[in-house]
C-alpha positions as CSV (number, residue, x, y, z in Angstrom):
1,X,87.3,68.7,-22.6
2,X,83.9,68.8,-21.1
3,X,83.9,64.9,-20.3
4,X,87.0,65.2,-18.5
5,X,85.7,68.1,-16.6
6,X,82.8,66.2,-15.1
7,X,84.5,63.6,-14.8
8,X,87.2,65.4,-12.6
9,X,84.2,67.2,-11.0
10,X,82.8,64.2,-9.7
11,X,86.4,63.2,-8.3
12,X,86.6,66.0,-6.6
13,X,83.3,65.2,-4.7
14,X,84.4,61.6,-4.0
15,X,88.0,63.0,-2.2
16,X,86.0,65.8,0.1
17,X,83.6,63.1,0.9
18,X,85.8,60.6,2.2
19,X,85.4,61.0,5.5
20,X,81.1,61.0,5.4
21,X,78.7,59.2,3.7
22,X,79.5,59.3,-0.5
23,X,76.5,59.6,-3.2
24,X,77.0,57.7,-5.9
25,X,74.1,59.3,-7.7
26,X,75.9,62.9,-6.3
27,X,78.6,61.3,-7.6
28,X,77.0,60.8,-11.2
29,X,74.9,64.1,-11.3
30,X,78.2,65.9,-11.2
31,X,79.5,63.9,-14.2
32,X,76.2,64.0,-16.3
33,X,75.4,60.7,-16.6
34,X,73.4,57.9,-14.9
35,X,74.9,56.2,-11.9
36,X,74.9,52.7,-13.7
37,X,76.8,54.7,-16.5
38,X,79.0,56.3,-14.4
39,X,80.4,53.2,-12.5
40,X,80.9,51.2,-15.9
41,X,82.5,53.9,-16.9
42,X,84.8,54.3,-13.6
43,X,85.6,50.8,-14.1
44,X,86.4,50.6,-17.4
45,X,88.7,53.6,-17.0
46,X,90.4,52.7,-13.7
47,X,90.6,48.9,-14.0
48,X,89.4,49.1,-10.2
49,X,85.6,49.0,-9.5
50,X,84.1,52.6,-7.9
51,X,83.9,51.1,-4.4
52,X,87.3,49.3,-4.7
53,X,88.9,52.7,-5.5
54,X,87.1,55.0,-2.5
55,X,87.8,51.9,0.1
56,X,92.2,51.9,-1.0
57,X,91.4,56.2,-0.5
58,X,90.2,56.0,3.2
59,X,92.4,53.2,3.9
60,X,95.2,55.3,2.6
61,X,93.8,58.3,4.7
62,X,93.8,56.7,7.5
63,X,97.2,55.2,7.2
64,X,98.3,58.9,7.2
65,X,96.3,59.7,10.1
66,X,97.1,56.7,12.4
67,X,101.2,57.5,11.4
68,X,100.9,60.9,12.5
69,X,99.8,59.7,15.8
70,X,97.2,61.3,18.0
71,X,94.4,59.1,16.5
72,X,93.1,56.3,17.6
73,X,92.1,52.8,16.0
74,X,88.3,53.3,16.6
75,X,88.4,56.4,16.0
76,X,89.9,56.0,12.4
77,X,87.5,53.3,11.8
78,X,84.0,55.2,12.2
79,X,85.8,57.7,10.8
80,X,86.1,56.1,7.6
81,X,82.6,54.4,7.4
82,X,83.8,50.8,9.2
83,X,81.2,49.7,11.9
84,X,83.7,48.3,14.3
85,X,87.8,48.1,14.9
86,X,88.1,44.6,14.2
87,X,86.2,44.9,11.1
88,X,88.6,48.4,10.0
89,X,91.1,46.3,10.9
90,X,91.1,43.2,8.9
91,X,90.6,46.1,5.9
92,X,93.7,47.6,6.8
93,X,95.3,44.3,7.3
94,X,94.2,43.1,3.9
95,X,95.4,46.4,1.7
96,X,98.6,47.5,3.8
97,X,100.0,44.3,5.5
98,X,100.1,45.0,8.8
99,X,97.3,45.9,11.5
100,X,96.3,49.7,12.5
101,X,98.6,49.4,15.2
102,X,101.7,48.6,13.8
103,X,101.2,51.3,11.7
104,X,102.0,53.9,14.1
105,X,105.7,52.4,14.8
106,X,108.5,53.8,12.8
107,X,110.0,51.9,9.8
108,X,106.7,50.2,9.0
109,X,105.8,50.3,5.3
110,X,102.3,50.9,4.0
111,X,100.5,51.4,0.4
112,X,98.9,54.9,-0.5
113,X,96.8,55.1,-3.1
114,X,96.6,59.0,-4.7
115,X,93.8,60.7,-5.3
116,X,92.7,60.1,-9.2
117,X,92.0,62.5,-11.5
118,X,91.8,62.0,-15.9
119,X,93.3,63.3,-18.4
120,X,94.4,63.1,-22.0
121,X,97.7,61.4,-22.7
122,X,99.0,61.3,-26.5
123,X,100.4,58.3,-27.1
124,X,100.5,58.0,-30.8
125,X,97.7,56.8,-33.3
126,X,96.4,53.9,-32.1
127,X,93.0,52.6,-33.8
128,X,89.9,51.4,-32.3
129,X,88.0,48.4,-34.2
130,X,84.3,49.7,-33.8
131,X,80.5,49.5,-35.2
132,X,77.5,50.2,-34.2
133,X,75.3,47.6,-34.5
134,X,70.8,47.5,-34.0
135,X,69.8,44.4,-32.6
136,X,66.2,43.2,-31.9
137,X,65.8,41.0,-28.9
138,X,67.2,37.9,-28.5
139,X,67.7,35.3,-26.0
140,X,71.0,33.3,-24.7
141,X,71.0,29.8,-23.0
142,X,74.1,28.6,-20.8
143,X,75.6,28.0,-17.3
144,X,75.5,30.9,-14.7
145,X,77.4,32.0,-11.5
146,X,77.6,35.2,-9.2
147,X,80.6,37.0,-9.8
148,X,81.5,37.9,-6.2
149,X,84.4,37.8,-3.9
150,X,86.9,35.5,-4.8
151,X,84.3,34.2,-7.5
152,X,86.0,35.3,-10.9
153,X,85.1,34.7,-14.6
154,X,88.4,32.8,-15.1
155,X,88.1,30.7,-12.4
156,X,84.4,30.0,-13.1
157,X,85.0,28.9,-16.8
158,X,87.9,26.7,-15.1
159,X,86.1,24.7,-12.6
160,X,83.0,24.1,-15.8
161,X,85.6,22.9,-17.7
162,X,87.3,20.6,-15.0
163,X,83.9,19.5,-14.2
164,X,82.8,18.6,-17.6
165,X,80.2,20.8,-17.5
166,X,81.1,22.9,-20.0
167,X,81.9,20.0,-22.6
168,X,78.4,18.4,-21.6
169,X,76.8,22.3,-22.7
170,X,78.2,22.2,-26.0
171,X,76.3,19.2,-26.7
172,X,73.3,19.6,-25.0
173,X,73.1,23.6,-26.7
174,X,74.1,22.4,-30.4
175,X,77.5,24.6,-30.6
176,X,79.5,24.3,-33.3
177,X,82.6,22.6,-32.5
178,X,85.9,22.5,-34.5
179,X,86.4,18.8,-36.1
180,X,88.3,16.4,-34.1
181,X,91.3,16.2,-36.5
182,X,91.2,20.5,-36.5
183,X,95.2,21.0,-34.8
184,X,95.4,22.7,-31.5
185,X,91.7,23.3,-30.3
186,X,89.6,20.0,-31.7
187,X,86.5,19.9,-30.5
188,X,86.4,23.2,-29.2
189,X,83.6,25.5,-29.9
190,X,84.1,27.8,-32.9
191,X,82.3,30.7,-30.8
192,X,81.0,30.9,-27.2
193,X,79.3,34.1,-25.6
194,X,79.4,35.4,-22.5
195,X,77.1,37.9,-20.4
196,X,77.8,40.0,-17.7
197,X,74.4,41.4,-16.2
198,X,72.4,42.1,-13.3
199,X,75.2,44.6,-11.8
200,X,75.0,45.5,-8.4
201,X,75.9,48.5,-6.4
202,X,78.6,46.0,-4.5
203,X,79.8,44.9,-7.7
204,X,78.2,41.6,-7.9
205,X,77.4,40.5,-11.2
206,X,75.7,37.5,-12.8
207,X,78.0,36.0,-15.6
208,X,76.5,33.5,-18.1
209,X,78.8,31.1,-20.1
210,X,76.9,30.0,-23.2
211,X,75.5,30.8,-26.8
212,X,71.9,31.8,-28.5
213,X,69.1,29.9,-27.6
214,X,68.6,27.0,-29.5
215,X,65.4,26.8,-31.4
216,X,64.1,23.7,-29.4
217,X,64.2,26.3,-26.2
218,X,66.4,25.6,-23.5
219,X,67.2,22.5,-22.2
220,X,66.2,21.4,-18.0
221,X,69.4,22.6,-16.0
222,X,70.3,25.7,-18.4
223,X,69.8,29.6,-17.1
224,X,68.4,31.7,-19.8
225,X,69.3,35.5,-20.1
226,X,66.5,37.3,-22.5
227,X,68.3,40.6,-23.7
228,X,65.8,43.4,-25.1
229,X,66.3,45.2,-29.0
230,X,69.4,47.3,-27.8
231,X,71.8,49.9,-30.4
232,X,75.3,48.3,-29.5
233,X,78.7,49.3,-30.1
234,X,81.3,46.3,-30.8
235,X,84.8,46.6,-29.9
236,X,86.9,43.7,-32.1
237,X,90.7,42.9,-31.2
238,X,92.9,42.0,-34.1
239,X,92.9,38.7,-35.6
240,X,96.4,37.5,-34.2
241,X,97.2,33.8,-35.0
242,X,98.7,32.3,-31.7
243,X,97.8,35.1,-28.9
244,X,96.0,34.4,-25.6
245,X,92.5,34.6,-25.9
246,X,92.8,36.3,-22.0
247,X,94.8,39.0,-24.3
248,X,93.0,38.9,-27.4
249,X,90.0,39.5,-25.0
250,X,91.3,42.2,-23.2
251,X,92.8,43.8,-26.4
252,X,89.0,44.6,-27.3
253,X,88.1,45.6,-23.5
254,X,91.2,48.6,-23.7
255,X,89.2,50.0,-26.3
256,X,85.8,51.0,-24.3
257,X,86.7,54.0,-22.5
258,X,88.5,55.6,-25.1
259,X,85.5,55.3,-27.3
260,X,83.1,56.3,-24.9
261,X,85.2,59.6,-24.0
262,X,85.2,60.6,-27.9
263,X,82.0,59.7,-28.7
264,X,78.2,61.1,-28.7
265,X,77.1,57.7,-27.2
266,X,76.8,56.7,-23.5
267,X,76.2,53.4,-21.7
268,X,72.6,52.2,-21.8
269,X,71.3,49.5,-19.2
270,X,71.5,46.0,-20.5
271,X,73.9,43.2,-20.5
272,X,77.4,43.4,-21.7
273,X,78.5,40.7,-24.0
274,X,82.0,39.1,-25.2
275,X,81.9,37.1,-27.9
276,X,84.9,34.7,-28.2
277,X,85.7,33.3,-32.2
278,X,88.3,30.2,-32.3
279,X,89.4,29.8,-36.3
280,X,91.3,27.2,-35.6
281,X,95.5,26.9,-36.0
282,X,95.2,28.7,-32.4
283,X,93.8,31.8,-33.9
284,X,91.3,33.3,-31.7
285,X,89.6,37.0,-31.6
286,X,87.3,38.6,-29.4
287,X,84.4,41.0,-29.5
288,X,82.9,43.3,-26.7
289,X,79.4,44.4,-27.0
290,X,78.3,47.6,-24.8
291,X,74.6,48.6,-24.6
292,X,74.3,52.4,-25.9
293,X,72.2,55.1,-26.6
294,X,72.6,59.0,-27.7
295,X,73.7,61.2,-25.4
């Protein structure tokens, strides 16, 4: 129960910090682990990034406060770390639907988010697909983008794909494509991998659609990602013939923090990796590669 303990610990700074300036590495001193680790980690938990979840907090502080009356707009807004009312306003807009002001009138319906805390819920005996893999250094070649904003993965393997890009990379990298009479996916690349890297404290990301480097080196209009000798666990999702590979993708991702909160192994810097396999007759499975080390 330790892990849960600093983990709650850590919580408990973030909620009686709202209203001032919040550590992140206070934050991840609390919970025994590094500040990269321990925003993976809050993110793979709480399917919200770190910053995501303290910004719905004081916006659902505020709410409170501005409902209650007595308080004004500015006031709420340096309160809760915006620079300026118009700029805690469009915030408030954006989660809650309405502006700071029409929050105060009766009737008016707003979103609160609670405070979260973890704990162990029994759900049955479900099994995590797992190994531990060592890995000397290697390098990937593909197409890049900043995940930002209203920049997503999905959307930025759909506009490769509408563009052609992505069938040109297949070529131009030597992947190994299904045969044109293969049913459902011809032509389509039997595996593709992609990186998530260079994470940043706003939650930017780089994200690298692509495969190994091919052994003539990496052809003119191709970023290359050079990953160091890393130990790795994989997370695999079952082999099930005609599921989404969004699912089948996301079936490997539920497994992480589960793992991680069992294990003697904790995040270790490096890339993360998800490694998409298409066997053809629209069977496709994923695996999820974390970076990790001994605790």
């Amino acid at each position: 129960m330790d892990w849960l303990d600093r983990m709650n610990g850590a919580m408990d700074y973030i909620e009686a910090n709202l209203a001032d300036e919040i550590s992140y590495d206070a934050a991840a001193r609390i919970a025994c682990c590094s500040t990269y680790h321990f925003q993976r980690m809050f993110s793979f938990i709480a399917g919200v990034p770190l910053s995501e979840y303290i910004r719905r907090r004081r916006l659902t502080l505020a709410a409170f406060e501005l409902q209650a009356g007595g308080v004004k707009v500015i006031d709420a807004a340096l309160k809760y770390g915006y620079e300026s009312p118009v700029a805690f306003s469009r915030a408030f807009k954006k989660l809650h639907g309405v502006t700071p002001i029409s929050a105060c009138a009766a009737g008016v319906q707003l979103k609160a988010y609670p405070k979260m805390t973890f704990s162990i819920s029994i759900k049955g005996d479900v099994e995590m697909n797992y190994r531990i893999e060592q890995c000397e250094a290697f390098e990937l070649c593909g197409l890049s983008t900043i995940i930002k904003g209203n920049i997503t993965p999905p959307k930025f393997i759909s506009q490769t794909h509408k563009s052609g890009k992505l069938r040109k990379m297949y070529d131009d990298l030597g992947i190994e494509c299904l045969p044109e009479d293969a049913p459902h996916t011809p032509n389509e690349p039997k595996s593709l991998i992609f990186a998530l890297y260079n994470f940043q404290d706003d939650c930017t990301y780089s994200y690298l659609i692509g495969h190994n480097m091919p052994k003539c080196g990496a052809p003119a209009g191709y970023e290359t990602l050079s990953v160091p000798a890393l130990t790795w666990v994989v997370f695999s999702s079952p082999k099930d013939p005609g599921a989404d590979p969004a699912i089948q993708c996301k079936r490997a991702w539920d497994q992480v923090s589960g793992w991680f909160s069992t294990s003697d192994y904790e995040h270790a810097y490096g890339p993360e990796l998800e490694k998409g396999f298409n066997l053809g007759n629209s069977e496709f499975y994923y695996e999820v590669w974390i970076p990790v080390k001994k605790k």
